[in-house]
N, CA and C atoms of all chains as a GROMACS GRO file, in nm:
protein
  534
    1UNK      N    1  -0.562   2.100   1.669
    1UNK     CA    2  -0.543   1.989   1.574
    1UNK      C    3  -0.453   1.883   1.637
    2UNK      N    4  -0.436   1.797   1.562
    2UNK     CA    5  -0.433   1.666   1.638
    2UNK      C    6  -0.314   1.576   1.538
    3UNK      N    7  -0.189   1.612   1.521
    3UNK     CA    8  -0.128   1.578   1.406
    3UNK      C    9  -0.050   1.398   1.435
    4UNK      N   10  -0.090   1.367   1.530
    4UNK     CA   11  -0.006   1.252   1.564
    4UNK      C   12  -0.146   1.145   1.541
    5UNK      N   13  -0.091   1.002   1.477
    5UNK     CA   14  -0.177   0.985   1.408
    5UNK      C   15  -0.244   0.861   1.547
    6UNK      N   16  -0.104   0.833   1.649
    6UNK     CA   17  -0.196   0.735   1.737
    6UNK      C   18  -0.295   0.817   1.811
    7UNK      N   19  -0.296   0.963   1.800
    7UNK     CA   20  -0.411   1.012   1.893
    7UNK      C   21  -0.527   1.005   1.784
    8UNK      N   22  -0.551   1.046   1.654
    8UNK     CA   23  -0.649   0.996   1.567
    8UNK      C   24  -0.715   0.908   1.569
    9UNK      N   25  -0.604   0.776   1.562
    9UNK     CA   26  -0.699   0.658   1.546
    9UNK      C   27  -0.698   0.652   1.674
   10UNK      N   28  -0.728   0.693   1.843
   10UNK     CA   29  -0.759   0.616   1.917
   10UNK      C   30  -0.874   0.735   1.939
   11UNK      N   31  -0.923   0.863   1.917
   11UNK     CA   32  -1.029   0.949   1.941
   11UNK      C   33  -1.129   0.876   1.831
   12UNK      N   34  -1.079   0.835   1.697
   12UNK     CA   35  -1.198   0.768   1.589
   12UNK      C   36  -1.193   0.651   1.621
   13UNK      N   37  -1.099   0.588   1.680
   13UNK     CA   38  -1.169   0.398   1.702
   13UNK      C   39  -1.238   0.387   1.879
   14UNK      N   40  -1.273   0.504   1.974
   14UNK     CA   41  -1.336   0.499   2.117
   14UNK      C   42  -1.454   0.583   2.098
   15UNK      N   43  -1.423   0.740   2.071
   15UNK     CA   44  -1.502   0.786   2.077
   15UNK      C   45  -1.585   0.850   1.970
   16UNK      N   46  -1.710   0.926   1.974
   16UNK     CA   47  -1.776   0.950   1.868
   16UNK      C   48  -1.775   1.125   1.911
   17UNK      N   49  -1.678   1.177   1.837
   17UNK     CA   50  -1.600   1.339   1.842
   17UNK      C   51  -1.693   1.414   1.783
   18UNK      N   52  -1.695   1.543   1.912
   18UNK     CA   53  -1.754   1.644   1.889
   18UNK      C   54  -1.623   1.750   1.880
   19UNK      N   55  -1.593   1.864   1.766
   19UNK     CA   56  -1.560   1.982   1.803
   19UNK      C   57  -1.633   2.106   1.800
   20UNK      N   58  -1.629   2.206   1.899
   20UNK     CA   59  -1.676   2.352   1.892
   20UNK      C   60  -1.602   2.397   1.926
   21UNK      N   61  -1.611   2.552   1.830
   21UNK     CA   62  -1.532   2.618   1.889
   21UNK      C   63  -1.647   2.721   1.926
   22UNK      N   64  -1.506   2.838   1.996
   22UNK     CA   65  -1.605   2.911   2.174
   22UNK      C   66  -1.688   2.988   2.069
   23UNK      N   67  -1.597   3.049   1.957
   23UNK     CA   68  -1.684   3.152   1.955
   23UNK      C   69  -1.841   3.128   1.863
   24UNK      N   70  -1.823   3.020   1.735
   24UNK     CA   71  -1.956   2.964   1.741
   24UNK      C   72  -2.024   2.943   1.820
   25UNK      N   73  -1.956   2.847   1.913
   25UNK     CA   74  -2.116   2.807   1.991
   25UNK      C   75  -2.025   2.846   2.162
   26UNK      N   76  -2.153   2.920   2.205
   26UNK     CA   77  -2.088   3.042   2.321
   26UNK      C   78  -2.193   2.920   2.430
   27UNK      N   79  -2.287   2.943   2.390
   27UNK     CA   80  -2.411   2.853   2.459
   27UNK      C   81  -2.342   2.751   2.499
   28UNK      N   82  -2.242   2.629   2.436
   28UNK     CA   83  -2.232   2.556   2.508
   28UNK      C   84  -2.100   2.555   2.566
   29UNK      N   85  -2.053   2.649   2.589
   29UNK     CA   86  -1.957   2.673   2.708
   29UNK      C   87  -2.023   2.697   2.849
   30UNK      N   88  -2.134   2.752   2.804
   30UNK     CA   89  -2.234   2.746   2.938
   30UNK      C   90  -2.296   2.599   3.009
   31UNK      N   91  -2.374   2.551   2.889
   31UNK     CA   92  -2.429   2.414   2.926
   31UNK      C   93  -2.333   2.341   3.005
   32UNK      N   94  -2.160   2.326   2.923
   32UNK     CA   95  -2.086   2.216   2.990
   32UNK      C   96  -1.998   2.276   3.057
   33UNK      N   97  -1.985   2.382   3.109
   33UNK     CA   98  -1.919   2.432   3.211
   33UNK      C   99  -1.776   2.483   3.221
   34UNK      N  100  -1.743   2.498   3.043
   34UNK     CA  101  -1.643   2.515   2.997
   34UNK      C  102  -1.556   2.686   2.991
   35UNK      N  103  -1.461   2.683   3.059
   35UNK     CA  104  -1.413   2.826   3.072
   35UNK      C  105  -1.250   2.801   3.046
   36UNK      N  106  -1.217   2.743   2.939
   36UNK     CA  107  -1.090   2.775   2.931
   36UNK      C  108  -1.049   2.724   2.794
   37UNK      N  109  -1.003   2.708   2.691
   37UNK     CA  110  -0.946   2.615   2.557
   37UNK      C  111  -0.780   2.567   2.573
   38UNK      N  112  -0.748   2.491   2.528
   38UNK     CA  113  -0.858   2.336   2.479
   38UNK      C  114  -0.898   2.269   2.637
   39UNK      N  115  -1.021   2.270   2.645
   39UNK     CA  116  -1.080   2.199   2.742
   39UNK      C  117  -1.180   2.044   2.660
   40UNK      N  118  -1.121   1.943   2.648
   40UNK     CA  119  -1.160   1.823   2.652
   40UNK      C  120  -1.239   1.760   2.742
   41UNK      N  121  -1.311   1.735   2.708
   41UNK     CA  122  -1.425   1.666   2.822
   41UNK      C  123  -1.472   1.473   2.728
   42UNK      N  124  -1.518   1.395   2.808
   42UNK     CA  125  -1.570   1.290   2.780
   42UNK      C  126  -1.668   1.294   2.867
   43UNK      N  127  -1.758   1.212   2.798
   43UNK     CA  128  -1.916   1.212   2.832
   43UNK      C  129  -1.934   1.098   2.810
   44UNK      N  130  -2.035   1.039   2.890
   44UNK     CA  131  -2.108   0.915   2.902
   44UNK      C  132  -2.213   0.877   2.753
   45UNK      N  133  -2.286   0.816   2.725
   45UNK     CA  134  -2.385   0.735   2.666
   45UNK      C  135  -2.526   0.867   2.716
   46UNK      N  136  -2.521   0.892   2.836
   46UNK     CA  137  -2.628   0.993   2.896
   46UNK      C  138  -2.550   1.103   2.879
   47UNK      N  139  -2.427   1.187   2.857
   47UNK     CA  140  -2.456   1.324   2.834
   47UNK      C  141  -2.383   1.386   2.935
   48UNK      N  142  -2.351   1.264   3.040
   48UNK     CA  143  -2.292   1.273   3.200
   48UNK      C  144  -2.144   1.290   3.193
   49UNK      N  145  -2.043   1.412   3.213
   49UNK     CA  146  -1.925   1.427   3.212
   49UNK      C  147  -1.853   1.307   3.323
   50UNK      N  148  -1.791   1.254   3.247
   50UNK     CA  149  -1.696   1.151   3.323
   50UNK      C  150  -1.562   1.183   3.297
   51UNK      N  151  -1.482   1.285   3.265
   51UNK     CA  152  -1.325   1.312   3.246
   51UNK      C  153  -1.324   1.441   3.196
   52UNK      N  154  -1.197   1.519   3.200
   52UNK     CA  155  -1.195   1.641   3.192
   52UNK      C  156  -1.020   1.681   3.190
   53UNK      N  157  -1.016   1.760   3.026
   53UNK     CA  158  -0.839   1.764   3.000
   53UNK      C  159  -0.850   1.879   3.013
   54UNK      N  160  -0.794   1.991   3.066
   54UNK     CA  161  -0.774   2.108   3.026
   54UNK      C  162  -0.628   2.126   3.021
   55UNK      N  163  -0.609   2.246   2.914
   55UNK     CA  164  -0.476   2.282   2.874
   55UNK      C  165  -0.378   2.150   2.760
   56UNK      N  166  -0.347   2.251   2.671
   56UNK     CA  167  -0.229   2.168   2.589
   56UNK      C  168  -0.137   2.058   2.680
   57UNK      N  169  -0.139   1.928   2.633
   57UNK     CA  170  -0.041   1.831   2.657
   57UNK      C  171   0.027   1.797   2.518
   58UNK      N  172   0.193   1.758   2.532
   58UNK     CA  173   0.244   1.703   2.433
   58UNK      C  174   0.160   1.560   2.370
   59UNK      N  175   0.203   1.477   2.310
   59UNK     CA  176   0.136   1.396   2.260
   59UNK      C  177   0.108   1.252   2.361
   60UNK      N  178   0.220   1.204   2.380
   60UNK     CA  179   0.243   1.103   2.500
   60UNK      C  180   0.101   1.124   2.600
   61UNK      N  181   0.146   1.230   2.642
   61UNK     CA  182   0.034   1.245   2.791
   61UNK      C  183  -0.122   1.284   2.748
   62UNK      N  184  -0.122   1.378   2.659
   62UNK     CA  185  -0.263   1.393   2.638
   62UNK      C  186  -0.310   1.263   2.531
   63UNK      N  187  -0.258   1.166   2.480
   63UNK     CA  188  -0.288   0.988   2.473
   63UNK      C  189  -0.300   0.949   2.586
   64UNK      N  190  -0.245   0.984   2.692
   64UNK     CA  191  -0.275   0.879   2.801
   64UNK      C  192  -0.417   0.926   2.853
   65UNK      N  193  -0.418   1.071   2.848
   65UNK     CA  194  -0.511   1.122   2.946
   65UNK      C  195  -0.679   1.126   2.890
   66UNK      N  196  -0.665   1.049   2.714
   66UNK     CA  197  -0.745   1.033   2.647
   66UNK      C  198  -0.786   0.879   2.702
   67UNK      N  199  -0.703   0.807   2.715
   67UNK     CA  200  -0.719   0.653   2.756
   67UNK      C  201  -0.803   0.664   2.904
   68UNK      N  202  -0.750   0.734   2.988
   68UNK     CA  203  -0.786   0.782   3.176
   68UNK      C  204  -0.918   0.812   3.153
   69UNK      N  205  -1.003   0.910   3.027
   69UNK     CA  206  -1.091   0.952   3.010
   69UNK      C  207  -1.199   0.841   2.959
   70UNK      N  208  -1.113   0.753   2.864
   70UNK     CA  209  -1.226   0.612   2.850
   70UNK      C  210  -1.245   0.513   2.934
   71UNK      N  211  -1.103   0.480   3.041
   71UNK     CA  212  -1.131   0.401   3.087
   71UNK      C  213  -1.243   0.459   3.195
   72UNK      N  214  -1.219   0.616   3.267
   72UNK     CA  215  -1.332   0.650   3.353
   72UNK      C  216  -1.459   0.652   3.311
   73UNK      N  217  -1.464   0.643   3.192
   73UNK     CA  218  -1.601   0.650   3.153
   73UNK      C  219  -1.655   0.527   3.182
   74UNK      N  220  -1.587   0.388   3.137
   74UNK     CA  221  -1.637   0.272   3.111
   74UNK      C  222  -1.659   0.208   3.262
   75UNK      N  223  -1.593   0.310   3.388
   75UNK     CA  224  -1.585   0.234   3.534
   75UNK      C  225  -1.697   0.302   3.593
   76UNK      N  226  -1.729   0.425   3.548
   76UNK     CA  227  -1.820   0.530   3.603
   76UNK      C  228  -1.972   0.433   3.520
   77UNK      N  229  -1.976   0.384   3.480
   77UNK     CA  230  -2.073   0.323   3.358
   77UNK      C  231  -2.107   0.153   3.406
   78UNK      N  232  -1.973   0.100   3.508
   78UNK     CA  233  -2.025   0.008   3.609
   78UNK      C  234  -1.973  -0.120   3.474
   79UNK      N  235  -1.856  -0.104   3.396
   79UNK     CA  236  -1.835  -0.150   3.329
   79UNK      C  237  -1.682  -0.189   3.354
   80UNK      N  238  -1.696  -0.310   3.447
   80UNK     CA  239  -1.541  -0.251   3.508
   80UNK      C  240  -1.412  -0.354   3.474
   81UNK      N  241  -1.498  -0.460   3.394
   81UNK     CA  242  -1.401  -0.546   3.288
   81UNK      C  243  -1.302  -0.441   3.238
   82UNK      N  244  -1.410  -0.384   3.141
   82UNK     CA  245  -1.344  -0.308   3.054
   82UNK      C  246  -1.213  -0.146   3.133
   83UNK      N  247  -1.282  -0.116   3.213
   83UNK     CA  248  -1.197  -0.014   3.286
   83UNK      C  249  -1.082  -0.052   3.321
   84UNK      N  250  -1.064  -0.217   3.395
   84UNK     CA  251  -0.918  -0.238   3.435
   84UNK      C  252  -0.888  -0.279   3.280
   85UNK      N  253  -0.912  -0.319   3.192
   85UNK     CA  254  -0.828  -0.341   3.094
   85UNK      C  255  -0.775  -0.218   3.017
   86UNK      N  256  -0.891  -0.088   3.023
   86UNK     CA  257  -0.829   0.021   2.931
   86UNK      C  258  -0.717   0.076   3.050
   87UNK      N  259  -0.678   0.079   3.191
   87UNK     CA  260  -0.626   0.117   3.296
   87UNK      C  261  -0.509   0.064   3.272
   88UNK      N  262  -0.496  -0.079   3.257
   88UNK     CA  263  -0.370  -0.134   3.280
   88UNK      C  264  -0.299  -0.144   3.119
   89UNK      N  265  -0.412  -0.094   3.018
   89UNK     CA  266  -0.304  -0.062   2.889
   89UNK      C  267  -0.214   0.068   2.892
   90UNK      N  268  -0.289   0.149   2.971
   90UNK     CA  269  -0.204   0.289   3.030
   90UNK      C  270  -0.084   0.228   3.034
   91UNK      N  271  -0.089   0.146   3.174
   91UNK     CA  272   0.019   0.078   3.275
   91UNK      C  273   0.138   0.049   3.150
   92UNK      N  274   0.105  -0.011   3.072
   92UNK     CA  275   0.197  -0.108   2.999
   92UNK      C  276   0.209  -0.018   2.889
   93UNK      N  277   0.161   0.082   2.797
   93UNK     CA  278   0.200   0.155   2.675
   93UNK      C  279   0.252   0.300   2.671
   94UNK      N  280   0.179   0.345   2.834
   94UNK     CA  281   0.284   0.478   2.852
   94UNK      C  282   0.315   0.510   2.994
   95UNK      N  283   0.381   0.426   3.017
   95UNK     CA  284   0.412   0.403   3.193
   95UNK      C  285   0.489   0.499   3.248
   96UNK      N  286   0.560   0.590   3.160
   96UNK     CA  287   0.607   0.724   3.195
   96UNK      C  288   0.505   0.880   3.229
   97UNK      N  289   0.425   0.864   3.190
   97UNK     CA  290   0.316   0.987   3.170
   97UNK      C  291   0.265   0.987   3.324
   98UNK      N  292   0.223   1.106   3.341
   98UNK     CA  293   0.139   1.142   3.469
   98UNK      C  294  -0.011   1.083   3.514
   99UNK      N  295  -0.060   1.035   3.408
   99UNK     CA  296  -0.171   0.966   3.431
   99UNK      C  297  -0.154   0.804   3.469
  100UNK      N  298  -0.002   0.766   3.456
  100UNK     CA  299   0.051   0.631   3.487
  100UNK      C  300   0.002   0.565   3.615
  101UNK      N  301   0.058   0.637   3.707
  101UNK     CA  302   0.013   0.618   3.901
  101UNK      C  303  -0.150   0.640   3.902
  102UNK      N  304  -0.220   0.695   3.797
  102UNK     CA  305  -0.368   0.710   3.878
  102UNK      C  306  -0.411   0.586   3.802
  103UNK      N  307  -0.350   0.521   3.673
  103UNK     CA  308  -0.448   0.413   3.571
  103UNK      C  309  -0.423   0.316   3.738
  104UNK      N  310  -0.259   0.281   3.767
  104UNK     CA  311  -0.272   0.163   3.880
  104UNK      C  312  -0.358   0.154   3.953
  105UNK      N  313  -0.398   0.299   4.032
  105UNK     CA  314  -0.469   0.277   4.130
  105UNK      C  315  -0.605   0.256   4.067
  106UNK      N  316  -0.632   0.281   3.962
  106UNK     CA  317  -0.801   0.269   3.919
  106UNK      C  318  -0.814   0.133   3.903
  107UNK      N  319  -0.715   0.066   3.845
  107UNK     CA  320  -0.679  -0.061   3.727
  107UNK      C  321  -0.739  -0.153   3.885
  108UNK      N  322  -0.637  -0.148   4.033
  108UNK     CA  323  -0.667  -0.211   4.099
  108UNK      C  324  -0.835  -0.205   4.188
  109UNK      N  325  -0.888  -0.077   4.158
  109UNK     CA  326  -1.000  -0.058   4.218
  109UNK      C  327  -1.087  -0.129   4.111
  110UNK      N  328  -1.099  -0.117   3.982
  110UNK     CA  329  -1.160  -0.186   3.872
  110UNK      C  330  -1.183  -0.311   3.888
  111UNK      N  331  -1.052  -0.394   3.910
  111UNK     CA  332  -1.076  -0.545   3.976
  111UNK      C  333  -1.123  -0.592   4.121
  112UNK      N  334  -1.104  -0.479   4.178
  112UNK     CA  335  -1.181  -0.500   4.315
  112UNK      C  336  -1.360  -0.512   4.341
  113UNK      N  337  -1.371  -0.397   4.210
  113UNK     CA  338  -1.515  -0.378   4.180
  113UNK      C  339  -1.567  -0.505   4.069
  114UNK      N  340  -1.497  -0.552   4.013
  114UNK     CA  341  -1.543  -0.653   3.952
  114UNK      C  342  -1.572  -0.770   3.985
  115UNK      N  343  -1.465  -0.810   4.102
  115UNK     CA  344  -1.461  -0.952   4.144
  115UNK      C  345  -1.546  -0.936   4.324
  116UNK      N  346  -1.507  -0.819   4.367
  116UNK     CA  347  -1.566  -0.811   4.536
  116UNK      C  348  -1.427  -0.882   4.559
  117UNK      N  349  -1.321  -0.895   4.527
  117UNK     CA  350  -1.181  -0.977   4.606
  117UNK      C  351  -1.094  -0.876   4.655
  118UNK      N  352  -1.108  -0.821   4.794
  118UNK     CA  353  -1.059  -0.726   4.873
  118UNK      C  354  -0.869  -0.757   4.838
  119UNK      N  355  -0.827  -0.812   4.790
  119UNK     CA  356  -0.655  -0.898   4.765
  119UNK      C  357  -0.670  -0.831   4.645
  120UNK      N  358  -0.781  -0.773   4.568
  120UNK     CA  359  -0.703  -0.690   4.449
  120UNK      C  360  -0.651  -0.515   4.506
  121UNK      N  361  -0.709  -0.526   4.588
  121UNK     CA  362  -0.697  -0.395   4.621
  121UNK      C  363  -0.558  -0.352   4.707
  122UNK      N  364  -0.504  -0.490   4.821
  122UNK     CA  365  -0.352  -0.489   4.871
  122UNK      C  366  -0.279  -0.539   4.711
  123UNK      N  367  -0.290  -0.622   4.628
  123UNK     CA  368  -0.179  -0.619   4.544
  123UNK      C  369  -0.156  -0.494   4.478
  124UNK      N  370  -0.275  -0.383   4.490
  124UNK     CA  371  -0.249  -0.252   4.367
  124UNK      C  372  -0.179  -0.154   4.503
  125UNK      N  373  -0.142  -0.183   4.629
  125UNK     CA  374  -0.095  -0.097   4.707
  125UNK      C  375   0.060  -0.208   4.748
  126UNK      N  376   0.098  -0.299   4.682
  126UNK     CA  377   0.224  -0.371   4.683
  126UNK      C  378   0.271  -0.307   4.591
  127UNK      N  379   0.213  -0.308   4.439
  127UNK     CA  380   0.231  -0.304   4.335
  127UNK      C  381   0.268  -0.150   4.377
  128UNK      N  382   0.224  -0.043   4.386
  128UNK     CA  383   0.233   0.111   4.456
  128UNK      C  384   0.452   0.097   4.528
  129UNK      N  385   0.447  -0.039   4.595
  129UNK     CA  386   0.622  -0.031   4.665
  129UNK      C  387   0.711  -0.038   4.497
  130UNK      N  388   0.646  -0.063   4.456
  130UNK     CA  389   0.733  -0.097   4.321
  130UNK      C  390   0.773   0.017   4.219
  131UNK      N  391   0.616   0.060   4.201
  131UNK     CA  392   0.654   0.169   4.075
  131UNK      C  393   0.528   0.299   4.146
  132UNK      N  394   0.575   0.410   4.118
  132UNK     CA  395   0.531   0.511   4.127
  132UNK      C  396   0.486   0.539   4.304
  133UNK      N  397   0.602   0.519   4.351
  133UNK     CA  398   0.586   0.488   4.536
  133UNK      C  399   0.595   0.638   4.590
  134UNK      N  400   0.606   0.760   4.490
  134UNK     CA  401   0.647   0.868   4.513
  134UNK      C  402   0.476   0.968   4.496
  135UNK      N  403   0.406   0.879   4.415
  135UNK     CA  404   0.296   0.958   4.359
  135UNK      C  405   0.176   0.984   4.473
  136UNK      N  406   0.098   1.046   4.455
  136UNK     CA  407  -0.018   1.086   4.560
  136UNK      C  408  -0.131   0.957   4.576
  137UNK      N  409  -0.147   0.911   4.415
  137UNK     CA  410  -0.204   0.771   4.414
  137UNK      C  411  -0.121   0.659   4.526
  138UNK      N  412   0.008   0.655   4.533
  138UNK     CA  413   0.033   0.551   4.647
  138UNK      C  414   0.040   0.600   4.770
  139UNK      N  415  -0.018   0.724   4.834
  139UNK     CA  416  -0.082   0.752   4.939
  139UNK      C  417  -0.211   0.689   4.973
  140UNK      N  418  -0.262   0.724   4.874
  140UNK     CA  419  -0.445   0.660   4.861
  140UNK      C  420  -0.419   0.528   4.858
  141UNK      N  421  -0.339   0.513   4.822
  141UNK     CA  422  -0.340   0.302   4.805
  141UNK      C  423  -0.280   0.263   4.934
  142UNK      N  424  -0.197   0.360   4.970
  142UNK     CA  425  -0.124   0.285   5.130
  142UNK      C  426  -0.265   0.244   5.209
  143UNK      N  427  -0.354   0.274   5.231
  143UNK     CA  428  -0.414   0.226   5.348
  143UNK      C  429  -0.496   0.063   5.302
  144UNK      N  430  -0.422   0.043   5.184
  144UNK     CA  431  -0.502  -0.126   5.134
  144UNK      C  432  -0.350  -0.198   5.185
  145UNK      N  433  -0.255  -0.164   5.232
  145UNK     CA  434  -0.159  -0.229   5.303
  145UNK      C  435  -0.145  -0.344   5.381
  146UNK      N  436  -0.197  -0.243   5.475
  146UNK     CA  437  -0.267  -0.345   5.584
  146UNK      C  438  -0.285  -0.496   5.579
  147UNK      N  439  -0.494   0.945   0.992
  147UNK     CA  440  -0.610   0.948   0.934
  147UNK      C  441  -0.726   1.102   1.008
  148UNK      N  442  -0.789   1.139   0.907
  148UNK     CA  443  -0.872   1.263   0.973
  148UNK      C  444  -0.977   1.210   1.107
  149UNK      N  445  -1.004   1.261   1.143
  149UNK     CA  446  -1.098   1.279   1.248
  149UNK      C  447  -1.262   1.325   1.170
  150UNK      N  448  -1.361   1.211   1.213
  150UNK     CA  449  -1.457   1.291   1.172
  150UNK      C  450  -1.579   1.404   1.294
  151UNK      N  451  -1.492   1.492   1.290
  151UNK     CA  452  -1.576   1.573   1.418
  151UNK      C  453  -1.734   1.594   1.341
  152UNK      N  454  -1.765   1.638   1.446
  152UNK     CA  455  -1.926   1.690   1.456
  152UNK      C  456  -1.942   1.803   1.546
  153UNK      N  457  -2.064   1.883   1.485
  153UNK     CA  458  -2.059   2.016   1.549
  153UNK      C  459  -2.194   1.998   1.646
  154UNK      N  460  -2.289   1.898   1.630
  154UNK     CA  461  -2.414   1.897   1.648
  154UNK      C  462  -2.421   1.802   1.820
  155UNK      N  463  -2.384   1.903   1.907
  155UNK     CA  464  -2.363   1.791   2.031
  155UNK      C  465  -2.514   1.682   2.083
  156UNK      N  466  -2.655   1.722   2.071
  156UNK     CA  467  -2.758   1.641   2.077
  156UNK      C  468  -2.782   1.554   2.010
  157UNK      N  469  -2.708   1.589   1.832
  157UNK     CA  470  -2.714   1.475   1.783
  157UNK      C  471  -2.637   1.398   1.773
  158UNK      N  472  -2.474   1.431   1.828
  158UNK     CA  473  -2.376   1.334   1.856
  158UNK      C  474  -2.412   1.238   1.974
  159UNK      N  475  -2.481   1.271   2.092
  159UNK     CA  476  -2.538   1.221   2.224
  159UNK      C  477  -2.632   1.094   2.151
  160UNK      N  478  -2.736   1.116   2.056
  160UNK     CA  479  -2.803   1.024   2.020
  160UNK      C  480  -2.742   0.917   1.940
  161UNK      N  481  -2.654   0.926   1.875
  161UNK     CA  482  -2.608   0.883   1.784
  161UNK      C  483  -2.513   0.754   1.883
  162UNK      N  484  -2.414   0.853   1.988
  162UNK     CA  485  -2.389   0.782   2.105
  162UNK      C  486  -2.482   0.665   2.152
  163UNK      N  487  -2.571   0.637   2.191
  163UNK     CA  488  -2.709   0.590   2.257
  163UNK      C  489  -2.678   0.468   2.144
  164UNK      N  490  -2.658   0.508   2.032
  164UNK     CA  491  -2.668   0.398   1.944
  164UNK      C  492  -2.566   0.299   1.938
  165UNK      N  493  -2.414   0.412   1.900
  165UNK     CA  494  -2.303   0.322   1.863
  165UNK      C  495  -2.244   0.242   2.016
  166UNK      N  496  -2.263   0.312   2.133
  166UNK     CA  497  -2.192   0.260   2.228
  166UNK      C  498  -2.070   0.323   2.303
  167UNK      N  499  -2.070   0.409   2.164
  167UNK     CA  500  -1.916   0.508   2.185
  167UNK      C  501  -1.954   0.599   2.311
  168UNK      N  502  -1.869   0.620   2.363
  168UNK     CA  503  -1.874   0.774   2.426
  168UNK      C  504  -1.869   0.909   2.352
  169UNK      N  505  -1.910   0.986   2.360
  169UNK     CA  506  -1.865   1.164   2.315
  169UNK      C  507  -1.737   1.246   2.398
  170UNK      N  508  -1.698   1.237   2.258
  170UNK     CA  509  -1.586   1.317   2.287
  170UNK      C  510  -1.589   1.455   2.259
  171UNK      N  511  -1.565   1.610   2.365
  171UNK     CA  512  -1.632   1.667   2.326
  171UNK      C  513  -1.510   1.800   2.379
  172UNK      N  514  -1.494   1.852   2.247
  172UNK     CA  515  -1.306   1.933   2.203
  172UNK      C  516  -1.371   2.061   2.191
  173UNK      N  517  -1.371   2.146   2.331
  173UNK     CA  518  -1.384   2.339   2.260
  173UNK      C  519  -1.203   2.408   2.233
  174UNK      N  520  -1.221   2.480   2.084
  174UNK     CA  521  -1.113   2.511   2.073
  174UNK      C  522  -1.151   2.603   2.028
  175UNK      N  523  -1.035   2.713   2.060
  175UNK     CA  524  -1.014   2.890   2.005
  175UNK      C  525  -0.969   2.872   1.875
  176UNK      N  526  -0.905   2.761   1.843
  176UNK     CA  527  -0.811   2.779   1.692
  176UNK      C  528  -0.865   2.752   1.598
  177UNK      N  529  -0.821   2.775   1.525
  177UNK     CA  530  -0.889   2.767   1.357
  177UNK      C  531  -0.943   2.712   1.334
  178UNK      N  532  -1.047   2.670   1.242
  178UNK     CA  533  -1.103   2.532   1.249
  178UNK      C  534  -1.127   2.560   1.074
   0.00000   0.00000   0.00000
């Protein structure tokens, strides 16, 4: 259950929620490849897994990691307006959470993919000297340095 | 505010197709 009410309204105002549980439906722990609870998944328009929560998070992070899950959906979907904008609301509404360092690096690949302007991709590895210079994401971003 | 889940994942997928939304899709051991 889900008692915090910004995770409510942001699972009923993005997505269109499915719950099962294992032991009803056993079958589709098979179909989606599911072996553990609570395992959260987001799915595409086609059915196509684009994100994947497993295990209890406090509220903060499993919001963020709900946001990581729409915005991947909407970048995986070639929709990439929308991806750097759900990416960089991460950035700016829970900039403490663990999913913080991966929205930057997506947020800057999002605009890279949107515009073809190779300069979005060194500002999201400047932006990397600033905040979260410790994370594995500003490894992956160091080589837009250059 | 409640959540309106659904148990019916093919027909949440179609329904998807329609609204635009993505599926969100929660297996849980706990009570329901």
């Amino acid at each position: 259950m889900y008692p915090e009410s910004r995770v409510t309204q942001f699972i009923s105002d993005t997505f269109n929620p499915v719950r099962l549980h294992v032991k009803k439906h056993p079958e589709a722990l098979e179909r989606f490849g599911a072996n553990w609870t609570p395992t959260v998944m987001v799915l595409d328009r086609n059915g196509k897994e684009a994100y994947r929560i497993e295990g209890y998070l406090p509220p903060d992070d499993f919001l963020s990691q709900l946001e990581l899950g729409a915005a991947h959906e909407a970048f995986k979907s070639g929709r990439f307006d929308e991806s750097e904008r759900r990416f960089r609301h991460i950035l700016e509404t829970l900039p403490s959470t663990d999913a913080a360092a991966e929205a930057q690096y997506w947020a800057g690949v999002s605009k890279y993919k949107a515009s073809g302007d190779g300069s979005a991709l060194k500002a999201t590895a400047d932006a990397f000297k600033e905040r979260y210079a410790d994370s594995s994401w500003a490894k992956k971003a160091s080589v837009w340095a250059a | 505010m409640a959540i309106e889940w659904k148990e019916d994942v093919d027909r949440a997928l179609a329904e998807a197709k329609e609204s635009g939304k993505p599926l969100l899709l929660d297996f849980t051991a706990a009570p329901m």
